[in-house]
PDB file of N, CA, C and O in Angstrom:
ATOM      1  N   UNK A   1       0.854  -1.162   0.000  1.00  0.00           N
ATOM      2  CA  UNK A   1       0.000   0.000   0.000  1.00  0.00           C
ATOM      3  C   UNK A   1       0.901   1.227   0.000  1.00  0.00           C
ATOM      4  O   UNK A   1       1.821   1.487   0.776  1.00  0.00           O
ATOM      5  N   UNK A   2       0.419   1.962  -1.090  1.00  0.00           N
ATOM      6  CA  UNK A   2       1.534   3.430  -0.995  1.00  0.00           C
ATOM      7  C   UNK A   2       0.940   4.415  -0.150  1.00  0.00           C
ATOM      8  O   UNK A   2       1.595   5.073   0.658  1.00  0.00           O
ATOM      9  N   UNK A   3      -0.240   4.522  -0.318  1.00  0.00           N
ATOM     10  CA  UNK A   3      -1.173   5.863   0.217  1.00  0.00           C
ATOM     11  C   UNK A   3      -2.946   5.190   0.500  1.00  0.00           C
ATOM     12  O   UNK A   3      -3.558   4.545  -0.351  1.00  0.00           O
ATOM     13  N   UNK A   4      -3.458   5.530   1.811  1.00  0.00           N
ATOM     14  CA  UNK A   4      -4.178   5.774   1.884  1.00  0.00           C
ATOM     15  C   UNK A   4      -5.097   7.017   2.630  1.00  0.00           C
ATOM     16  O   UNK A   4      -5.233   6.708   3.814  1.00  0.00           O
ATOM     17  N   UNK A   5      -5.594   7.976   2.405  1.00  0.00           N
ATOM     18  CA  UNK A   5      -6.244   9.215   3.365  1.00  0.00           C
ATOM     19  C   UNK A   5      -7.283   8.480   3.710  1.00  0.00           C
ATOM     20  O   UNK A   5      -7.555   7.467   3.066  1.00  0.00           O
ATOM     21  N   UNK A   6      -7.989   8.860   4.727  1.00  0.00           N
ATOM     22  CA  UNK A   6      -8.940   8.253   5.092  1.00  0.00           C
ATOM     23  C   UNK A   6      -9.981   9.610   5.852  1.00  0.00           C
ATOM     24  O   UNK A   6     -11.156   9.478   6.197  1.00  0.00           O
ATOM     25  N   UNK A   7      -9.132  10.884   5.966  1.00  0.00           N
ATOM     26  CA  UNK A   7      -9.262  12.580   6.267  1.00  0.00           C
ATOM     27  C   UNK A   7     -10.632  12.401   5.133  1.00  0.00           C
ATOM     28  O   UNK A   7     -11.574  12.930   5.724  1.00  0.00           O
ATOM     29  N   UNK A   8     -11.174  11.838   3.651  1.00  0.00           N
ATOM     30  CA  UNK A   8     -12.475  12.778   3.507  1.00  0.00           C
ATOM     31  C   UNK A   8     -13.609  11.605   3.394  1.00  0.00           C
ATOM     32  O   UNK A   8     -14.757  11.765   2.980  1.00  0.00           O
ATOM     33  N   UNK A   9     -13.173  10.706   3.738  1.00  0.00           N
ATOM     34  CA  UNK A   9     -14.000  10.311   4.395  1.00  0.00           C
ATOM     35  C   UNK A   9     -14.756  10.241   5.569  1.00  0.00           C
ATOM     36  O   UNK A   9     -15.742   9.524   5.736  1.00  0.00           O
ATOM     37  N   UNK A  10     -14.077  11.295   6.671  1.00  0.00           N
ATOM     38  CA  UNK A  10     -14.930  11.796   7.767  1.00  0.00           C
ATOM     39  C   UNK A  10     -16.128  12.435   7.647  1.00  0.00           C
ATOM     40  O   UNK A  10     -17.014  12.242   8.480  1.00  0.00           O
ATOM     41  N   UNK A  11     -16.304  13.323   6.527  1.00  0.00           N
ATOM     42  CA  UNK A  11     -17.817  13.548   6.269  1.00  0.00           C
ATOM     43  C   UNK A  11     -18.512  12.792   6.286  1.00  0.00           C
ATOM     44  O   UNK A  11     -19.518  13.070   6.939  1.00  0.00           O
ATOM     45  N   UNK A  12     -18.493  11.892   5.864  1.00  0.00           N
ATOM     46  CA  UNK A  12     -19.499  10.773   5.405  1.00  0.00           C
ATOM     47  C   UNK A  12     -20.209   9.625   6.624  1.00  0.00           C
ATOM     48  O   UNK A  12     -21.264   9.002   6.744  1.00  0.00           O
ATOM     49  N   UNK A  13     -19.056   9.779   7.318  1.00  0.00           N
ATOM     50  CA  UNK A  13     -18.903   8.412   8.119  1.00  0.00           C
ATOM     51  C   UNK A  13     -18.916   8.895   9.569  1.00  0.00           C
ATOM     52  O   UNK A  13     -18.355   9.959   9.833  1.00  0.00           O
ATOM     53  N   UNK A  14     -19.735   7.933  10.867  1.00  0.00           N
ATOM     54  CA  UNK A  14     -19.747   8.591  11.740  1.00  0.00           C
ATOM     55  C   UNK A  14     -18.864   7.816  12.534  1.00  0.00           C
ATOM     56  O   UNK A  14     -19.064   8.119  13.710  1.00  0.00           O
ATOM     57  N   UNK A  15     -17.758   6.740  12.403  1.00  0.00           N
ATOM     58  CA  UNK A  15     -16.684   6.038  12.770  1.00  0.00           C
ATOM     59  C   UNK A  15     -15.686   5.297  11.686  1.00  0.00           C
ATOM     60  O   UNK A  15     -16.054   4.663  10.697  1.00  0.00           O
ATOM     61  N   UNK A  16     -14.712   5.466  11.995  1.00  0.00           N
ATOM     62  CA  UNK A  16     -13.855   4.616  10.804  1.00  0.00           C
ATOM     63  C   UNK A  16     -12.769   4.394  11.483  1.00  0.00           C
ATOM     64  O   UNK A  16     -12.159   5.298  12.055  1.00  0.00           O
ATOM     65  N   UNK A  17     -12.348   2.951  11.493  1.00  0.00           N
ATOM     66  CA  UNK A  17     -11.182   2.293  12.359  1.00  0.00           C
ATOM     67  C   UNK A  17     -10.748   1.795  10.979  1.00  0.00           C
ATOM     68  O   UNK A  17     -11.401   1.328  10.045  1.00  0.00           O
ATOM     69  N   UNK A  18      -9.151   2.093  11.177  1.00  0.00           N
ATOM     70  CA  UNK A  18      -8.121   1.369  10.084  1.00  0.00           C
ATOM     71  C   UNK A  18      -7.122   0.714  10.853  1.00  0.00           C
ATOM     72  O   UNK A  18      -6.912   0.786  12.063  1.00  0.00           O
ATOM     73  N   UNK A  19      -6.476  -0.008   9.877  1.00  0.00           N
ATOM     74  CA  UNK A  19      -5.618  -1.157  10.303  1.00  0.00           C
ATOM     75  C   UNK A  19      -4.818  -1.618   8.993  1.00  0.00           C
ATOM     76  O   UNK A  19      -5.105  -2.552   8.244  1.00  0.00           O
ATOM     77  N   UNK A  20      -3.958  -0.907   8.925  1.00  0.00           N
ATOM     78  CA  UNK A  20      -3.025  -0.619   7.863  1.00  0.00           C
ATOM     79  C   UNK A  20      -1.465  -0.029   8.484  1.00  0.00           C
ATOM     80  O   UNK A  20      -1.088   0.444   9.556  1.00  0.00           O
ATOM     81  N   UNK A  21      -0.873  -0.329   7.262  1.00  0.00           N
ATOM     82  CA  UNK A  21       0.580   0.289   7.001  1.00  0.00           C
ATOM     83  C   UNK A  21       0.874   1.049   6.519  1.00  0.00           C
ATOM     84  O   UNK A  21      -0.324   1.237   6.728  1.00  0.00           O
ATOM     85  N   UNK A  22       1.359   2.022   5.876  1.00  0.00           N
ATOM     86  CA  UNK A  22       1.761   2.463   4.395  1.00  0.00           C
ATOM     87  C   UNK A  22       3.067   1.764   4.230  1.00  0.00           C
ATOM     88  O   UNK A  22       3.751   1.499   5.218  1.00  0.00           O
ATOM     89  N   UNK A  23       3.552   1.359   2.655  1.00  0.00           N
ATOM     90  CA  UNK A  23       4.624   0.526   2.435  1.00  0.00           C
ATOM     91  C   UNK A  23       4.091  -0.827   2.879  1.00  0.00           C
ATOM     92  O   UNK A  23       4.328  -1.769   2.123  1.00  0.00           O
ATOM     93  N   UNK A  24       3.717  -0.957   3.487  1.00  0.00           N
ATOM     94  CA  UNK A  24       3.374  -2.808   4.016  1.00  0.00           C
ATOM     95  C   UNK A  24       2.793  -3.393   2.699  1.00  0.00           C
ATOM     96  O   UNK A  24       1.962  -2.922   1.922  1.00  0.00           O
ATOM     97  N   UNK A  25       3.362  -4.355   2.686  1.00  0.00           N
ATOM     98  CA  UNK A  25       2.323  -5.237   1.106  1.00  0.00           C
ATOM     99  C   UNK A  25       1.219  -6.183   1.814  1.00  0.00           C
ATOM    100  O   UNK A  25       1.177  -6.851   2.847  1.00  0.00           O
ATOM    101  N   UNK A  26       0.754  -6.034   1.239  1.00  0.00           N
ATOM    102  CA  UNK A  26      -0.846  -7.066   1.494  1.00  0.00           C
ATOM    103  C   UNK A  26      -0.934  -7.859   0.249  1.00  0.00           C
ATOM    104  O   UNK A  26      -0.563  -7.584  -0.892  1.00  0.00           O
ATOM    105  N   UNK A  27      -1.684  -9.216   0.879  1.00  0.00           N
ATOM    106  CA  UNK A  27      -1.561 -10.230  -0.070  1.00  0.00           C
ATOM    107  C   UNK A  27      -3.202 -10.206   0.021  1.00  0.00           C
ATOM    108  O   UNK A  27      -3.784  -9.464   0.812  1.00  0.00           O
ATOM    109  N   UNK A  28      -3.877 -11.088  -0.863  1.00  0.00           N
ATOM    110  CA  UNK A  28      -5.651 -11.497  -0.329  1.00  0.00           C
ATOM    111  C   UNK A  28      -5.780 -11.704   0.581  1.00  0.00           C
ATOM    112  O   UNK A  28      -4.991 -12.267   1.341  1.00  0.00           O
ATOM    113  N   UNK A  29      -7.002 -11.246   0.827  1.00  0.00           N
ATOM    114  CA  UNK A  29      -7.479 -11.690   2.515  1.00  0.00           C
ATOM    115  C   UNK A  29      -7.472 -12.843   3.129  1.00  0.00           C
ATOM    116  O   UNK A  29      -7.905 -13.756   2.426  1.00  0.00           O
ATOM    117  N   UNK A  30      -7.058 -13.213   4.447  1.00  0.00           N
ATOM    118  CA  UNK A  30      -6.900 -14.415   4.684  1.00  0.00           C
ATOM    119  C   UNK A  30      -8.461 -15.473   5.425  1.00  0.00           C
ATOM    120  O   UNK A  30      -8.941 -16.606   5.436  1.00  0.00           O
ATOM    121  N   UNK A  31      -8.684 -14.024   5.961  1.00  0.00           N
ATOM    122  CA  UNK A  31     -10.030 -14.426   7.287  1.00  0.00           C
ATOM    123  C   UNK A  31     -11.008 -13.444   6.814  1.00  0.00           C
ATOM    124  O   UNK A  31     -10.649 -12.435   6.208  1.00  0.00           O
ATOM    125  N   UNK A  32     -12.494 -13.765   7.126  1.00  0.00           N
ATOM    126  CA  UNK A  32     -13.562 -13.161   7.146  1.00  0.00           C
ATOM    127  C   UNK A  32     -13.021 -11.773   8.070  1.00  0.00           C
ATOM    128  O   UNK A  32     -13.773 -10.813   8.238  1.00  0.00           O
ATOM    129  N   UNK A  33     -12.043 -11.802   8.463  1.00  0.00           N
ATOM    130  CA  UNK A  33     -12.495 -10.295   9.947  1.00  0.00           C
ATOM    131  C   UNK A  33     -11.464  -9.993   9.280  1.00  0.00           C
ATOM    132  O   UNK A  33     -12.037  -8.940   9.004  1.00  0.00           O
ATOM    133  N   UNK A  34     -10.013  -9.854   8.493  1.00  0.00           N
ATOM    134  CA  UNK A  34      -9.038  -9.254   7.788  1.00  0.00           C
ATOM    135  C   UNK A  34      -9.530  -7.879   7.115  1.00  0.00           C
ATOM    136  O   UNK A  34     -10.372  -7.995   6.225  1.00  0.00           O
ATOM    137  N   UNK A  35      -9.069  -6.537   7.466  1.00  0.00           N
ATOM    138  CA  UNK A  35      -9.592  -5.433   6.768  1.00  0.00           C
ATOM    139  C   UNK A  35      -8.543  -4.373   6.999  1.00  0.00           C
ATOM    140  O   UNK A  35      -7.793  -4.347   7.974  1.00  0.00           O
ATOM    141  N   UNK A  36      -8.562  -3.472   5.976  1.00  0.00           N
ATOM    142  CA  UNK A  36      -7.992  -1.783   6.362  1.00  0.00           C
ATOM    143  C   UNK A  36      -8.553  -0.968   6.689  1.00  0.00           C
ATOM    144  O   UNK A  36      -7.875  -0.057   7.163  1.00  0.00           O
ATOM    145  N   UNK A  37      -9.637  -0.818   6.667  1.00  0.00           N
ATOM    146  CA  UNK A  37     -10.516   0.058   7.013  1.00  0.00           C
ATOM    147  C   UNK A  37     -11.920  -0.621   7.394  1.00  0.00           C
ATOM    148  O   UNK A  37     -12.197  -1.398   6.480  1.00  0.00           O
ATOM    149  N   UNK A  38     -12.821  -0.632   8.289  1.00  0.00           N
ATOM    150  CA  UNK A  38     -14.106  -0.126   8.688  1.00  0.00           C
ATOM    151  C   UNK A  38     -14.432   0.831   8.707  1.00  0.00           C
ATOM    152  O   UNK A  38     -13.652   1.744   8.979  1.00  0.00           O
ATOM    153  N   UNK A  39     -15.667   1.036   8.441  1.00  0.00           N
ATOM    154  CA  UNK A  39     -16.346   2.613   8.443  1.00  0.00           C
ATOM    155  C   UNK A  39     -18.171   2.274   9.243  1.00  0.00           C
ATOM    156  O   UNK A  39     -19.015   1.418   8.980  1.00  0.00           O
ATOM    157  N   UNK A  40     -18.151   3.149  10.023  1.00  0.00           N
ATOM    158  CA  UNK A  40     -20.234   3.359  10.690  1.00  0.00           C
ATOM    159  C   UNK A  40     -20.875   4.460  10.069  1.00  0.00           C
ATOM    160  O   UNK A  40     -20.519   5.539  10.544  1.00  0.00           O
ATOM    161  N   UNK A  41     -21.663   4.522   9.205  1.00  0.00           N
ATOM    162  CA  UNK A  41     -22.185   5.603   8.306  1.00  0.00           C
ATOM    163  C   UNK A  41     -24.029   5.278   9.189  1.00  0.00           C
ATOM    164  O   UNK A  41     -24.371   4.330   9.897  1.00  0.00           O
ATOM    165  N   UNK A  42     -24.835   6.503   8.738  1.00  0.00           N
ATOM    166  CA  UNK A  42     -26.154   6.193   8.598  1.00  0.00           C
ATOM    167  C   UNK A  42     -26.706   6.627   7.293  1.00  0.00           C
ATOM    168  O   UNK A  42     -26.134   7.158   6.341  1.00  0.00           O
ATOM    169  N   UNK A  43     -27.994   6.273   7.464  1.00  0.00           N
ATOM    170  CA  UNK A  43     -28.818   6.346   6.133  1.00  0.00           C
ATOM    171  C   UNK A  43     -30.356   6.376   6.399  1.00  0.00           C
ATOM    172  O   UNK A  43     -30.876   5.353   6.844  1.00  0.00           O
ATOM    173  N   UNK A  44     -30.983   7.288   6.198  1.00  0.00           N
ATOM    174  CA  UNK A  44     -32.462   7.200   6.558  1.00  0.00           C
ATOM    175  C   UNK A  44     -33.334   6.461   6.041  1.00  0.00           C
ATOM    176  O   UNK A  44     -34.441   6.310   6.557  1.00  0.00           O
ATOM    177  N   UNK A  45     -32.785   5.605   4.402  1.00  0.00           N
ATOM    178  CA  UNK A  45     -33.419   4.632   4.356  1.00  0.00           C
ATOM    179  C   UNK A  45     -32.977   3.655   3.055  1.00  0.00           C
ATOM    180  O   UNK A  45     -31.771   3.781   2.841  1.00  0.00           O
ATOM    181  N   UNK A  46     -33.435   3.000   2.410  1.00  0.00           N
ATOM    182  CA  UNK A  46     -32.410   2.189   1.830  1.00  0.00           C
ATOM    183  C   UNK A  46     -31.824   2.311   0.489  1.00  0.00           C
ATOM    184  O   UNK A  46     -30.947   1.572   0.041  1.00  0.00           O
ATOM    185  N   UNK A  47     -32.528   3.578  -0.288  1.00  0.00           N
ATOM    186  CA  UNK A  47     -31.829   4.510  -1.530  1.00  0.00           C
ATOM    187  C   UNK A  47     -30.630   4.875  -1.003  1.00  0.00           C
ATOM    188  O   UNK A  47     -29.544   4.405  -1.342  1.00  0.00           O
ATOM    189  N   UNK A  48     -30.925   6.191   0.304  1.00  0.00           N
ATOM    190  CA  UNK A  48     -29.722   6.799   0.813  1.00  0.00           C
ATOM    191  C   UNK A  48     -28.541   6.095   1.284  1.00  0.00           C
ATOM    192  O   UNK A  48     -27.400   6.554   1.252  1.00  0.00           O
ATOM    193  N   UNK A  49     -28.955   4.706   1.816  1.00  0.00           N
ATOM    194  CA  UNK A  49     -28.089   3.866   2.174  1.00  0.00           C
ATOM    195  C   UNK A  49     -26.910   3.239   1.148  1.00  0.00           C
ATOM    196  O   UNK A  49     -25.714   2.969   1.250  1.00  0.00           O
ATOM    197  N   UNK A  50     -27.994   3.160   0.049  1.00  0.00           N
ATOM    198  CA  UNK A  50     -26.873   2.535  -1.540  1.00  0.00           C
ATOM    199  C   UNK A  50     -26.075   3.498  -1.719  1.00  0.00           C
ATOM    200  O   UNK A  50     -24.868   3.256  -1.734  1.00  0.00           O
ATOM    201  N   UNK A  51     -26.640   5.075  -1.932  1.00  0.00           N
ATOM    202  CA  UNK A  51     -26.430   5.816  -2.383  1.00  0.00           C
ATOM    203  C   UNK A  51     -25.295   6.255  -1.963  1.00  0.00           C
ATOM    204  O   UNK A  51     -24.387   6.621  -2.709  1.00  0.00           O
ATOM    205  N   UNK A  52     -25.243   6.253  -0.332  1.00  0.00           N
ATOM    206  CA  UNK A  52     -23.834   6.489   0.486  1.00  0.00           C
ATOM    207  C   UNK A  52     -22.961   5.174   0.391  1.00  0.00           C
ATOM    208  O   UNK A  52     -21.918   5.645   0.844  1.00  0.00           O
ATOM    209  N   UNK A  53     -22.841   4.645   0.282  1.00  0.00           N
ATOM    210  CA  UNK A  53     -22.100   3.312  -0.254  1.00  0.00           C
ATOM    211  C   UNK A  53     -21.746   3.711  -1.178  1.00  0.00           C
ATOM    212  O   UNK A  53     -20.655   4.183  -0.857  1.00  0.00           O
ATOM    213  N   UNK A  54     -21.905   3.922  -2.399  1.00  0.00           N
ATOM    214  CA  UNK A  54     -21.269   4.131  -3.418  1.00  0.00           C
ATOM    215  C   UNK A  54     -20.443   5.611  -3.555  1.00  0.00           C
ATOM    216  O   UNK A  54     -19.380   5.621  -4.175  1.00  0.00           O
ATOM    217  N   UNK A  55     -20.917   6.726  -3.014  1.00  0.00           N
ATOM    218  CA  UNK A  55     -20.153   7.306  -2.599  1.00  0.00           C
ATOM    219  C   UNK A  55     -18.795   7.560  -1.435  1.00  0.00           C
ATOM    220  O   UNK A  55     -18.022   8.515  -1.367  1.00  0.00           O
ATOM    221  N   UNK A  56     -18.848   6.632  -0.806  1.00  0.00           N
ATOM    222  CA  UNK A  56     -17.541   5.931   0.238  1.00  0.00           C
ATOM    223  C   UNK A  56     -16.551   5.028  -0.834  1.00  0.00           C
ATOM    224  O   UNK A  56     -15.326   4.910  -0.794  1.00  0.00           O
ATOM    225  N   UNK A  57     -17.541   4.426  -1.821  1.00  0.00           N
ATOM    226  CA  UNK A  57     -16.230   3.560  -2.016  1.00  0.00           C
ATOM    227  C   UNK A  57     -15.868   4.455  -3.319  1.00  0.00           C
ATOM    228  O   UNK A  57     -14.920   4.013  -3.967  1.00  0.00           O
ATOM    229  N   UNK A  58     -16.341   5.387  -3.702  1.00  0.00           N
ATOM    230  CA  UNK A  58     -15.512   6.382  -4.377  1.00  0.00           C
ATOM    231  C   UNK A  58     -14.601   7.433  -4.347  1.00  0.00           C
ATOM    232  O   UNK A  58     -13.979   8.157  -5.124  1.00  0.00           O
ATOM    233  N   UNK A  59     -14.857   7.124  -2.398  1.00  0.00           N
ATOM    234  CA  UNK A  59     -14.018   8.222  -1.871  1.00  0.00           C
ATOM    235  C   UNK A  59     -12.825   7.145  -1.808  1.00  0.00           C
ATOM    236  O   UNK A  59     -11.822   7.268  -2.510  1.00  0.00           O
ATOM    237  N   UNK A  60     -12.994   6.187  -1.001  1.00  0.00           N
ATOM    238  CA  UNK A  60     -12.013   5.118  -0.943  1.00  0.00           C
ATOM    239  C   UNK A  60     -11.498   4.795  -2.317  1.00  0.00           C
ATOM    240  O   UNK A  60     -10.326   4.457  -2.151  1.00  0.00           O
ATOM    241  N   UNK A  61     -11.828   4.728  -3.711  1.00  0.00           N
ATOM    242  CA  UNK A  61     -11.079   4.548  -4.741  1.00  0.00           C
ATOM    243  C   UNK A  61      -9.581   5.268  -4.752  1.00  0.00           C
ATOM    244  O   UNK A  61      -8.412   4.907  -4.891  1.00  0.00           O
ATOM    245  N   UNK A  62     -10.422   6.684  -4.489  1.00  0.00           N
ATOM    246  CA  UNK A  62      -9.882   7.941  -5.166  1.00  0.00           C
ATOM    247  C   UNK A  62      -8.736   7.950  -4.194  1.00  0.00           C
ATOM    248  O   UNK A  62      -7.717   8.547  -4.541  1.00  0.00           O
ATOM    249  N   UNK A  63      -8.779   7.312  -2.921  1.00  0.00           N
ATOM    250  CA  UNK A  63      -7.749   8.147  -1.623  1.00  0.00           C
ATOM    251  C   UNK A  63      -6.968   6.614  -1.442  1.00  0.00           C
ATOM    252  O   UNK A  63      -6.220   6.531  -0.468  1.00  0.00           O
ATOM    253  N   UNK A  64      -7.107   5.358  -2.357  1.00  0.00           N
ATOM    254  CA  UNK A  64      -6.515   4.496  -1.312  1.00  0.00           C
ATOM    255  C   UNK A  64      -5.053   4.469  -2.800  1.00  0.00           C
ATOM    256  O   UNK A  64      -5.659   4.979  -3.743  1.00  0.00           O
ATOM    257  N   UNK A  65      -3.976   4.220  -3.180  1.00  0.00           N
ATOM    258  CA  UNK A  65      -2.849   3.954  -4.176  1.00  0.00           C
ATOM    259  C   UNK A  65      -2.324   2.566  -3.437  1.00  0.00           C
ATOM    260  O   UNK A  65      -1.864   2.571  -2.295  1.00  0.00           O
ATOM    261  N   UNK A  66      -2.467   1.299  -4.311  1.00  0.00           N
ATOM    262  CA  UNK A  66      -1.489   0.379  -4.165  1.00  0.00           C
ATOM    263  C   UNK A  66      -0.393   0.571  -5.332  1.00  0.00           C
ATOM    264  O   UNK A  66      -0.478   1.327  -6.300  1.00  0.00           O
ATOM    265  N   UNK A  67       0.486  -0.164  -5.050  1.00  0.00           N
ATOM    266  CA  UNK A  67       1.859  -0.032  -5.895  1.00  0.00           C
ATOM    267  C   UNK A  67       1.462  -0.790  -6.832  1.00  0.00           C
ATOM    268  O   UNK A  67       2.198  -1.026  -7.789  1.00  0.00           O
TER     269      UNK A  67
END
């Protein structure tokens, strides 16, 4: 992993725990609970809910660089 921000995704999200390196290589996941990030968002109902989903993982596209 070269870069990840995880700074604009605070709008969005009302918790986000990471568990990362920068420089560390990651291989596939090994275990169901293996992650870099969690995030706790809300949604008033289940449009807004997709809707913010897809906007997180576009924030996460845009902010995460593997090598």
């Amino acid at each position: 992993m070269v870069k990840f921000d995880v700074a604009p995704l605070r709008p969005e999200v009302q918790h986000i725990e990471t568990n990362f390196e920068i420089g560390r290589e990651y291989d596939e996941m090994d275990e169901s609970t293996d992650y870099i990030a969690m995030v706790q968002f809300d949604a008033p109902n289940d449009d807004a809910m997709q809707h913010k989903i897809e906007k997180i993982n576009r924030i996460i596209k845009h902010n995460l660089v593997w090598e």
